[in-house]
C-alpha positions as CSV (number, residue, x, y, z in Angstrom):
1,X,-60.9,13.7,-25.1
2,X,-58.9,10.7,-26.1
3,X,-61.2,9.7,-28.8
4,X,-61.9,13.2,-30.1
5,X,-57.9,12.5,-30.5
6,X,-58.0,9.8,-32.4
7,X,-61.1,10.4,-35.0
8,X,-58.8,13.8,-35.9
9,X,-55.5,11.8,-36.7
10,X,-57.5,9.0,-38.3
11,X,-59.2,12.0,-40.2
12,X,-55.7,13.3,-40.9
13,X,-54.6,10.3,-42.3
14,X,-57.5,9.3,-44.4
15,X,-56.5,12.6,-46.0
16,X,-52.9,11.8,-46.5
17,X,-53.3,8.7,-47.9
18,X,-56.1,10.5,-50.1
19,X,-53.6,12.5,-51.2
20,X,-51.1,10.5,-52.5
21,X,-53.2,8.4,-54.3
22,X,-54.4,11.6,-56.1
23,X,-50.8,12.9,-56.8
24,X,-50.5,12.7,-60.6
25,X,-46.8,11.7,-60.6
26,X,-47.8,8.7,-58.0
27,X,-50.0,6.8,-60.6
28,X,-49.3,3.5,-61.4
29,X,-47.2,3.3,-58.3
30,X,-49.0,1.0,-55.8
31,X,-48.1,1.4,-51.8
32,X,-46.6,-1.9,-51.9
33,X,-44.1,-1.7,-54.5
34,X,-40.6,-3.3,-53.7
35,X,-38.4,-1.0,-55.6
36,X,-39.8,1.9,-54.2
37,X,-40.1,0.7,-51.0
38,X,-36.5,-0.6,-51.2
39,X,-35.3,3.0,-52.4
40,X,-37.2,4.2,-49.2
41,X,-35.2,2.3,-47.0
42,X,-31.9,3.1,-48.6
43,X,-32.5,6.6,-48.5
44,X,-33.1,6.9,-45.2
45,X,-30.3,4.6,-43.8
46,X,-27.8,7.2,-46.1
47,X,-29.3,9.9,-44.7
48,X,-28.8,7.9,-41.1
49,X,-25.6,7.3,-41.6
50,X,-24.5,10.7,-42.9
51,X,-26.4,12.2,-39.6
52,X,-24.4,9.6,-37.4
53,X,-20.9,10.1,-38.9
54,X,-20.5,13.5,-39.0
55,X,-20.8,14.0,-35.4
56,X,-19.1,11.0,-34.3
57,X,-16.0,11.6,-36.7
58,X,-15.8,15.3,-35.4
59,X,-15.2,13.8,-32.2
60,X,-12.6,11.2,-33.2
61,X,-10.6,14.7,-33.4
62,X,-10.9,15.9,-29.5
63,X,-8.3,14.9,-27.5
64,X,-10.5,13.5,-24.3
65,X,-7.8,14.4,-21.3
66,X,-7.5,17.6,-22.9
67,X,-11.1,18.4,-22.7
68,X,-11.4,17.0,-19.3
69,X,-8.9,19.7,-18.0
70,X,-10.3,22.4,-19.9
């Protein structure tokens, strides 16, 4: 069963990759391209940090011995 497993998500991603070298707008971008790559990681980490600090600075707000009686 594992290997059934694995030939489908190898198949799946033969077929992603397929696909974005296909994509019209991705020509003459190649996989390994810094500034995209670099743009990649600098989106994410904002979108990290955004995910991070909302939580965390909502609960900068509670009072914690106030809660803990509640």
């Amino acid at each position: 069963m594992a290997h059934a497993a694995s030939m489908n998500e190898s198949g799946l991603w033969t077929k992603v990759r397929g696909a974005i070298n296909e994509h019209p707008r991705a020509r003459g971008v190649k996989s390994y391209d810094p500034i995209i790559l670099g743009l990649a990681v600098v989106a994410l980490a904002a979108c990290a940090i955004v995910a991070a600090s909302i939580p965390a600075r909502r609960a900068t707000r509670v009072d914690p011995i106030v809660r803990w009686y509640e």
